[in-house]
N, C-alpha and C positions, 0 to 999 in steps of 0.2 A: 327198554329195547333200543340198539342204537340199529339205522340204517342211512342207506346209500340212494340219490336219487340223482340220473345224471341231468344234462339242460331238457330232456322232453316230458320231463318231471317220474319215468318211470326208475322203482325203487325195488330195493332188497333189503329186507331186515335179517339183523341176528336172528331170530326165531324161526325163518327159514320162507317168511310170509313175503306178498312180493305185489306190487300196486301201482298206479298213479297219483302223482299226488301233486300235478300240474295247478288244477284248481285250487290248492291252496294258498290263503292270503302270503302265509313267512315263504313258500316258495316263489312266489310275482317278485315278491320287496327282495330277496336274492340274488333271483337272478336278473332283477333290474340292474344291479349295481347300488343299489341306494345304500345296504349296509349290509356288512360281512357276517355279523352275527343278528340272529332275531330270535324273541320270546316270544311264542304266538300266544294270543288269546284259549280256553278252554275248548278242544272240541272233541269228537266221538274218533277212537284209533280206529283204523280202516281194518288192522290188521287184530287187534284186540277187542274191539267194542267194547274196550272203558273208558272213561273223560279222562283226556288228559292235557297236558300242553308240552308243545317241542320246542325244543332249543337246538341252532340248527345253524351251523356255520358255513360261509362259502369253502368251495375248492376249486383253486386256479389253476390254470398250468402256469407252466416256466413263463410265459410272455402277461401273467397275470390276468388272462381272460378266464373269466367266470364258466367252469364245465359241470356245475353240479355242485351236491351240498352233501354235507354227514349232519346226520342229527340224532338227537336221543327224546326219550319219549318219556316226560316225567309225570305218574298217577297223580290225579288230581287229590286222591287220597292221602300221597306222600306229603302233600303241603299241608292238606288240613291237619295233619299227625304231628309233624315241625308247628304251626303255630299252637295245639291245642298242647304240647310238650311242657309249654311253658308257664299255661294257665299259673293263674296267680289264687292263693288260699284255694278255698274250697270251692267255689262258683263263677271263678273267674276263669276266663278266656280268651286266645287270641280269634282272629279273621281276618282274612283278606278279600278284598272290594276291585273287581277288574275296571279300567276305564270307564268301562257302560255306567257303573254301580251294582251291578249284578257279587250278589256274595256268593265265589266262588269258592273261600275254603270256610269253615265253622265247625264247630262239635256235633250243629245237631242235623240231622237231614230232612228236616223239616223246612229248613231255611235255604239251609245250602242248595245252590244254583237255581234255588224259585225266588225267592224276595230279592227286589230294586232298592237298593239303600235313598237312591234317589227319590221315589214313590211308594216311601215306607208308610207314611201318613195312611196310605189307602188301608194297609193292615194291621191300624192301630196301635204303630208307634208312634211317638212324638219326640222330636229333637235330634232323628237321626239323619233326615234329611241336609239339615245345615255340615254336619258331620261329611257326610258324601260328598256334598259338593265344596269344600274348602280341600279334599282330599283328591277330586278330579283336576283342581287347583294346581297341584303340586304344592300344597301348604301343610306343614306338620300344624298340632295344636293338642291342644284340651277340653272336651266335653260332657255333656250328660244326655242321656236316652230316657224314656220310658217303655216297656215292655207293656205290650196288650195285658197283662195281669194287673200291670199295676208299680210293677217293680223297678225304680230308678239303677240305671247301671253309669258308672263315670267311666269314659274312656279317656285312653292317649292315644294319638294315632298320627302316621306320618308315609310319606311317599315310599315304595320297595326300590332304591336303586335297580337298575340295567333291568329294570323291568317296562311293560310297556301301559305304564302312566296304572301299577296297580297302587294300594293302599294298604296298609297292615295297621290295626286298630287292637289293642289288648285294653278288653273291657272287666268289671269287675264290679260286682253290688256296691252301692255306695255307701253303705254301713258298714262295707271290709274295706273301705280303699286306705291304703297305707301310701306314704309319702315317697316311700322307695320304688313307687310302683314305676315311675320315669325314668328311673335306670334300668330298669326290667326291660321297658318296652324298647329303648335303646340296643342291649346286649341281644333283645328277641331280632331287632333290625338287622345289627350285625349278622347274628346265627345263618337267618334266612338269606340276606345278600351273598355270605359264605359261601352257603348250600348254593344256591344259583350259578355263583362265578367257578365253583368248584366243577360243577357240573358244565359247563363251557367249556372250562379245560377237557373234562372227561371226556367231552365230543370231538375238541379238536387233536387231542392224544390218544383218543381211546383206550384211557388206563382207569384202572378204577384201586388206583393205591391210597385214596383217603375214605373209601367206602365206611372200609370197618369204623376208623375213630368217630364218623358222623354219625353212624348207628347207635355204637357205646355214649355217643351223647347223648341219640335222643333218649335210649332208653334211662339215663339216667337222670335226664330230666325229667321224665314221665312221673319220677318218683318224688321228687319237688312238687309238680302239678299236684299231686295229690294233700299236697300240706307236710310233706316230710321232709324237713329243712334238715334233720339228721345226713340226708340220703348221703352216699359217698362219686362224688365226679372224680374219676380219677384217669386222666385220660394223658396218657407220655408221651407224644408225638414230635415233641420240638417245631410244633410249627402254630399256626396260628387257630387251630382246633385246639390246642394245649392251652396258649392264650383265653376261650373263651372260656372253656370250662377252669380254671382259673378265676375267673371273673363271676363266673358265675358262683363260687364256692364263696369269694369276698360279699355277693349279694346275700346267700341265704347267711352268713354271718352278722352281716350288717339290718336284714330282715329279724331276725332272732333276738336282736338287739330294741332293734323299733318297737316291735310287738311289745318284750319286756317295760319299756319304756311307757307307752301307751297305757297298758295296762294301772301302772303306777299314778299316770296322770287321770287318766277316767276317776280311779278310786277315790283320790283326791278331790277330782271336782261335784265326786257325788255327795261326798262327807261335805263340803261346804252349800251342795243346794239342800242339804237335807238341815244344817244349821239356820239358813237362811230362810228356809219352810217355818224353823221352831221359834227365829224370831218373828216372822209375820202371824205365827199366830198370838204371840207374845206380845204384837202391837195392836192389834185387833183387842183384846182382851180389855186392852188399858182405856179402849175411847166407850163409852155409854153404847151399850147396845138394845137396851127395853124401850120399845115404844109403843103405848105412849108413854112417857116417862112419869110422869107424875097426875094419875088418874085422881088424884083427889083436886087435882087445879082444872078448875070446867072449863074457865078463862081461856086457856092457853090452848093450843096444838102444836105441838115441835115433832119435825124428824129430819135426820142427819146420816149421812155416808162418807166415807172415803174412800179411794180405790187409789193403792201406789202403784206409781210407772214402774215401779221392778218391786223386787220381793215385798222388800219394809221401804217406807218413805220416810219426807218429812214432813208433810201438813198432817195435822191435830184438829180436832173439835172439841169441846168438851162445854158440859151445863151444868148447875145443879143450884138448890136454893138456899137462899141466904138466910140467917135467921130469923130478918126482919118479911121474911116471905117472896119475898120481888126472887124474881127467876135472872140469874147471869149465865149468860153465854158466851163462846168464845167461837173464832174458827183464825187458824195460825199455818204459816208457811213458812219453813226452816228453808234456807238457803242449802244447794244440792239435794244431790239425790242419798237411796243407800244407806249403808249403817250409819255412817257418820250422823247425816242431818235426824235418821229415828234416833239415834242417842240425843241429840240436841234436841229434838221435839219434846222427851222427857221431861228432858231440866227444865223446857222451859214451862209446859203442862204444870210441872209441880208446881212450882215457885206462884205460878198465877194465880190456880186454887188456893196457896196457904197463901200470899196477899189478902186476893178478896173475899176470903174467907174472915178476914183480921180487919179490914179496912175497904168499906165499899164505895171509897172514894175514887174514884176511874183513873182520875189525873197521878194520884199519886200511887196507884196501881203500878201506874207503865211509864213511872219514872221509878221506882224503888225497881222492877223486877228488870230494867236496861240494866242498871246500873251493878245488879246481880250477874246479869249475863256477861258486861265487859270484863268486868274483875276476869283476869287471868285465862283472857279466848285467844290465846296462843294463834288457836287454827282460824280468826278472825272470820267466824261465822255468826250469822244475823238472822233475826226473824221479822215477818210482820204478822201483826196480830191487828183482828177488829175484837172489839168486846161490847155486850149490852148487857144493862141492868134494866130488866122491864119488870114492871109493879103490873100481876093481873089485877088486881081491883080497881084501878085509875088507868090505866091502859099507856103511863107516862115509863118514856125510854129514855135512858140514857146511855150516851155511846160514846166509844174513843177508839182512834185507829192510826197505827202503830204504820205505816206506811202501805197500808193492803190496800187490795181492791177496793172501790165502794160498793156496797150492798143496794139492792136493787129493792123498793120501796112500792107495794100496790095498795093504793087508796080505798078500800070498799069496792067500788064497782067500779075504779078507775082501770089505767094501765098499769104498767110498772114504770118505773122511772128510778135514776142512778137514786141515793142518799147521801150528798157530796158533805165533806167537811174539810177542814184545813188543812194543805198538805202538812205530810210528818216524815219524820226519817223512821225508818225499821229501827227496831231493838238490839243492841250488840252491836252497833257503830261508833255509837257516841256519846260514852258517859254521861256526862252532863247535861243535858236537854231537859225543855221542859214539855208534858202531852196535853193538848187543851180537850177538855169533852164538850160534849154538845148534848142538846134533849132535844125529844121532840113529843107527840100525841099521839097514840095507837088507839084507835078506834075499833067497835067490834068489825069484824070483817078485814080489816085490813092485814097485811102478809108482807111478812121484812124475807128474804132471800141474802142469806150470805154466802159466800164463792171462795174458792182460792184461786190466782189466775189459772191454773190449768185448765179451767175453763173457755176464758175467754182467749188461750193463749195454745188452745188444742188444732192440731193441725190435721188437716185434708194429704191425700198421695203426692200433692202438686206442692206443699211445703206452704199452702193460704192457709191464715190464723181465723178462727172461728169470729173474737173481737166482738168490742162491747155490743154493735147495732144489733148484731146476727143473735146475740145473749138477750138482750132486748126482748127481739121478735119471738125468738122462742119460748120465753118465760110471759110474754102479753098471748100466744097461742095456749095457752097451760091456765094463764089467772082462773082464779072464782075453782082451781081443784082444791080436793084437800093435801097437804103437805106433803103429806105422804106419795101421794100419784104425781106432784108437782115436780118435788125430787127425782121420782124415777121418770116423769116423763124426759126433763131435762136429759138426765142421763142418756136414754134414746137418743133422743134431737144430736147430741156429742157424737154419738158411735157414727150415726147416721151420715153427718159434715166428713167426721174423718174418714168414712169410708173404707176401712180395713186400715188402716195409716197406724201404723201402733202408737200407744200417748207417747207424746212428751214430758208431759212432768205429772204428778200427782191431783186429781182431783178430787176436791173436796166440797160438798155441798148441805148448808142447813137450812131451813126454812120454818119459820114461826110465826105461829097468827094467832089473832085475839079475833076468838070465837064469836059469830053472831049471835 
């Protein structure tokens, strides 16, 4: 509806309806002088009773004094049809947000013109608020919502030019969102700025000669919104409606394209989690999983875990007995993480077992199996290893460590305390070296705890290392359990420090004690 209103604010519309309309904000800002043209906020037509907003130009006379205004009267419906036009995939959609934050255009009419984007929180969104107000801002950007359901949506969203401070947001599930969606909401800018300044003109000409090609857009974008990137825009005008849909026909091509793309990559990255799944369980397999392990030994209590920071790791454990009866163990850290170091954790598991399986001499354990690992390590990767040969009838250990942690040592009813030996280099550095062992007395009751650093080297949100004290404390709050609840209690105490913190590197833990 276009009408006429002179300076006492009374008017005449095309429709034939006839009113004041003095009281209104865009007539005051008019016929003050401040500006020639104005977009008024949403309100009720006087002469229609639907929501709508005008747009609404001065008229001068010859001496350039202000005698009154022409304006036209655009449904509040017509915008939310133009943003909802453009909707993206299946469940995507545009809106637009007035100055206040009030959402005056949307799909659903649930929302539209009752929800404060401002004081969304109150209706159980979250994340929309920052969104409104970077947008009341005058700031474009990138966001994410959550809906009262539950459901995360990712928006773009940016200021409407020659409007009065509104906002246009094209939001979309965040499980559909496509990379192209940024040029979407760009071409939606344009569209909508178009339609506004087109309609300016329309007021100050009163011609409605681009009517029709805005319609054939929108209708043929209605058909895109739906997910039919086939549809046909075909719109001749030689002027800058030709231009958009244009651009628009380059997007669903270049959309078509993406999705293809997409498609090709998801598949791919499911076939390598789903390999990655069949080596983790392919590495589980290979470390001793029965405990107790060896029920006919009364002497002993051992239990052991790993847990890799991503699929497969590279710390190792492994036990088993020797001819001469004495129980050997091990627990090993491959340098990195990933297939890499579980391939290297193999070689070097094997090699250990067929040494000490041949030779239960310790020293020369872990200098024969270095000297295996350098031969020809291209990708100059290392290990360290702790190992013990303990005798349950004499309760006497012998150990040797490859540059690991040291093992944390509880006396009978004592605390725990480090098991320090001579530093060593890691395995797979340095050919030539030589490894010293060391003994010591295990007693009934007493409890050997070995570790891989990811232990003591597991971190909290704040990026603070858990570290030998805090390992300490937690394994002297655990002593006098049996092995088994020692293990997992530790493991808790871990989770508990990091505090959701995902690991850093692989954790591995064994613990063995000579039965009272």
């Amino acid at each position: 509806m276009v009408f006429f209103a002179d300076r006492q604010g009374a008017y005449v519309s095309s429709i034939g309806s006839y009113g004041n309309v003095a009281d209104r904000p865009y007539f005051r800002e008019i016929m003050s002088g401040a500006r020639d043209q104005v977009i008024s906020e949403p309100l009720v037509s006087r002469a229609t009773g639907a929501t709508v907003f005008v747009i609404a130009s001065a008229v001068k006379d010859k001496d350039g004094r202000v005698v009154g205004l022409v304006a036209a009267t655009v449904l509040l419906d017509t915008l939310t049809e133009i943003a909802g036009a453009v909707s993206v995939a299946e469940n995507g959609f545009g809106w637009v947000m007035d100055h206040k934050g009030l959402l005056i255009s949307h799909p659903s009419p649930n929302v539209r013109m009752k929800l404060n984007l401002l004081e969304s929180s109150r209706n159980g969104y979250s994340g929309l608020e920052p969104i409104a107000a970077a947008l009341k801002q005058g700031k474009s950007g990138f966001g994410e919502y959550r809906r009262p359901d539950g459901e995360v949506f990712a928006t773009i969203y940016t200021p409407i030019p020659n409007t009065p401070n509104w906002g246009l947001g094209v939001s979309m599930p965040k499980a559909q969102m496509m990379a192209k969606a940024d040029r979407l909401m760009r071409l939606v800018v344009i569209g909508i700025a178009l339609v506004l300044t087109t309609t300016i003109l329309v007021v100050i000409i009163v011609s409605a000669r681009i009517s029709a090609p805005i319609l054939a857009l929108v209708q043929s974008t209605e058909a895109v919104s739906r997910g039919n990137l086939d549809a046909t825009i075909d719109i001749r005008t030689g002027d800058e409606i030709e231009t958009l849909a244009q651009a628009f026909r380059r997007m669903m091509a270049e959309l078509k394209t993406y999705i293809a793309n997409l498609q090709k990559v998801t598949s791919e990255k499911e076939r390598v989690e789903s390999e990655l799944h069949v080596a983790n369980r392919i590495q589980a397999s290979m470390l001793p999983r029965i405990f107790p392990p060896f029920p006919d030994i009364r002497e002993i209590d051992l239990f052991a875990t790993m847990q890799p920071a991503r699929e497969v790791g590279g710390d190792f454990f492994d036990f088993f007995v020797l001819e001469d009866g004495r129980l050997c163990f091990c627990v090993g850290d491959v340098s990195g993480k990933g297939v890499p170091a579980a391939l290297f954790m193999v070689i070097v598991m094997t090699i250990l077992r067929n040494q000490a399986m041949h030779d239960a001499d310790l020293a020369r354990i872990f200098s024969q199996t270095n000297r295996m690992l350098c031969a020809d390590n291209d990708e100059m990767m290392f290990v360290t290893v702790f190992m013990g040969i303990l005798d349950p009838r004499t309760g006497g250990l012998e150990y040797v460590s490859a540059g690991h942690n040291p093992p944390a040592l509880a006396r009978q009813d004592g605390d725990f305390a480090f098991l320090r030996s001579a530093p060593s280099l890691a395995m797979g550095v340095i050919e030539d070296i030589d490894f010293e062992a060391h003994s010591t007395q295990l007693a009934p009751g007493d409890t050997l705890f070995v570790y891989s650093d990811g232990v003591t080297e597991a971190m909290d949100v704040r990026g603070e290392l858990m570290g030998e004290p805090r390992t300490l404390d937690a394994l002297n709050a655990l002593k006098f359990r049996p092995v088994r609840e020692l293990v997992d209690g530790m493991d808790a105490r871990i989770k508990a420090f990091a505090n959701g913190a995902p690991p850093s590197d692989d954790i591995t833990m064994l613990a063995v004690e000579m039965v009272r």
